[in-house]
C-alpha positions as CSV (number, residue, x, y, z in Angstrom):
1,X,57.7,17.6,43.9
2,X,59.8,14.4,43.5
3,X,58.7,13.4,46.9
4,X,55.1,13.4,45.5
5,X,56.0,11.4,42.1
6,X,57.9,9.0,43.8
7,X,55.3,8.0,46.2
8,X,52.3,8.8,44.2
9,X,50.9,5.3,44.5
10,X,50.8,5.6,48.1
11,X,48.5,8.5,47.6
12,X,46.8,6.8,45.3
13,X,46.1,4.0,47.4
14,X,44.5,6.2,50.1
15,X,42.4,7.6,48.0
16,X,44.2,10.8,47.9
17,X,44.8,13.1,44.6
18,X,47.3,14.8,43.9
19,X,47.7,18.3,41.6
20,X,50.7,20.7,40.8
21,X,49.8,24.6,40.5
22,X,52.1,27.1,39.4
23,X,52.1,30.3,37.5
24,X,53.6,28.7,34.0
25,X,51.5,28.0,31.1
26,X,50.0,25.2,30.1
27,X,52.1,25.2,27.3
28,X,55.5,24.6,29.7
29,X,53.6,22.4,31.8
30,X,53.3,20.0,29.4
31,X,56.8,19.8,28.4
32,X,57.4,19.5,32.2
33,X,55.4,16.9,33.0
34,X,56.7,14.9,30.0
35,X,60.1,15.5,30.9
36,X,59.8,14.4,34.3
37,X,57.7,11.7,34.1
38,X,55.4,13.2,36.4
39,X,52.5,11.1,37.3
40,X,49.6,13.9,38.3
41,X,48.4,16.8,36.8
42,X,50.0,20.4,36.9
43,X,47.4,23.1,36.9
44,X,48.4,26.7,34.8
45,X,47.4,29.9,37.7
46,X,48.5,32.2,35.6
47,X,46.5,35.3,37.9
48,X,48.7,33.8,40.9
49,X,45.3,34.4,43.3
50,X,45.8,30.5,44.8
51,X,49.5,31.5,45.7
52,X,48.6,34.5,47.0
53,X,45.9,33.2,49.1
């Protein structure tokens, strides 16, 4: 992950977005993303069916 938010302008520059996914809420993503400084969006997969897949 801090691979991606330290070179997220890179992506950005080639057009690519980027996303988080994990299993915690919305809630404690938030707080997370704040925290961290994190530059892209987490998504809340509560049901786990993308890590699964």
């Amino acid at each position: 992950m801090w691979d991606y938010r330290n070179n997220v302008l890179e992506f950005i520059q080639r057009g690519i977005v980027v996303f988080g996914i994990s299993p915690d809420s919305q809630a404690s993503h938030k707080s997370f993303t704040e925290r961290n400084q994190l530059p892209f969006t987490l998504l809340s997969e509560t049901e786990k069916k993308v890590a699964k897949a």
